[in-house]
N, C-alpha and C positions, 0 to 999 in steps of 0.2 A: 809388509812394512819393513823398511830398510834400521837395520841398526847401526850406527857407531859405533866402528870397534872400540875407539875410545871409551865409550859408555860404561862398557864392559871391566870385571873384576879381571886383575892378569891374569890368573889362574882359571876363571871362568874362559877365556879368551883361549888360555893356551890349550884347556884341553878340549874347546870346540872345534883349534885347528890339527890338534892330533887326532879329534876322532874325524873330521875331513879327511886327512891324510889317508888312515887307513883304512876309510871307506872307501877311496879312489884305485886300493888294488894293488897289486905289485909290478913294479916295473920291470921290465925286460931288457934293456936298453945295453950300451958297452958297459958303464959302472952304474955298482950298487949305489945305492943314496942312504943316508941311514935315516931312522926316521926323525933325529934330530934336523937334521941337514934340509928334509923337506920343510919340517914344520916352520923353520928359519925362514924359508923360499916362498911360504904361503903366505907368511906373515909382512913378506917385502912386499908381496902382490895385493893384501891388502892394502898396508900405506900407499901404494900408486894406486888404489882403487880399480886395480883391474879384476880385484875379488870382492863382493860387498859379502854383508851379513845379512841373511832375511830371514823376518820373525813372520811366519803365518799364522793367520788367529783362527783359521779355519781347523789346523791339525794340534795349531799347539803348538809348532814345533817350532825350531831354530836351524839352518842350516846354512851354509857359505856355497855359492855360486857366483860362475862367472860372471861379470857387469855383462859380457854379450850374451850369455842364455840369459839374462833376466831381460834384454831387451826385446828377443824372439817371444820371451813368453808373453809381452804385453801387449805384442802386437795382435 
């Protein structure tokens, strides 16, 4: 089931997408990101919805994924 980030308490919100962030690993790249800077980045890519929020009732759980793996997973 898809969630509204809207929906969501700010603080519930923000540290769903801090703990996204530092689930996703450490970057390699030419510059550091800090983790504020990501969480900013993740938080754009929600309002464009190219990140949704998904609640599974099977685990329980809550997690953010891309809107394109959520459409590979339905097919």
């Amino acid at each position: 089931m898809l969630i509204p980030y809207q929906d969501l308490d700010a603080d519930t919100l923000h540290n769903l997408i801090e703990h996204f962030v530092l689930r996703e690993g450490t970057d390699y790249g030419e510059q550091e990101v800090s983790l504020a800077e990501k969480t900013v980045q993740v938080f754009t890519l929600l309002k464009r919805g190219s990140i949704v929020i998904l609640y599974s009732e099977l685990s329980e759980s809550v997690t953010l994924i891309r809107k394109e793996q959520l459409s590979q997973q339905q097919q």
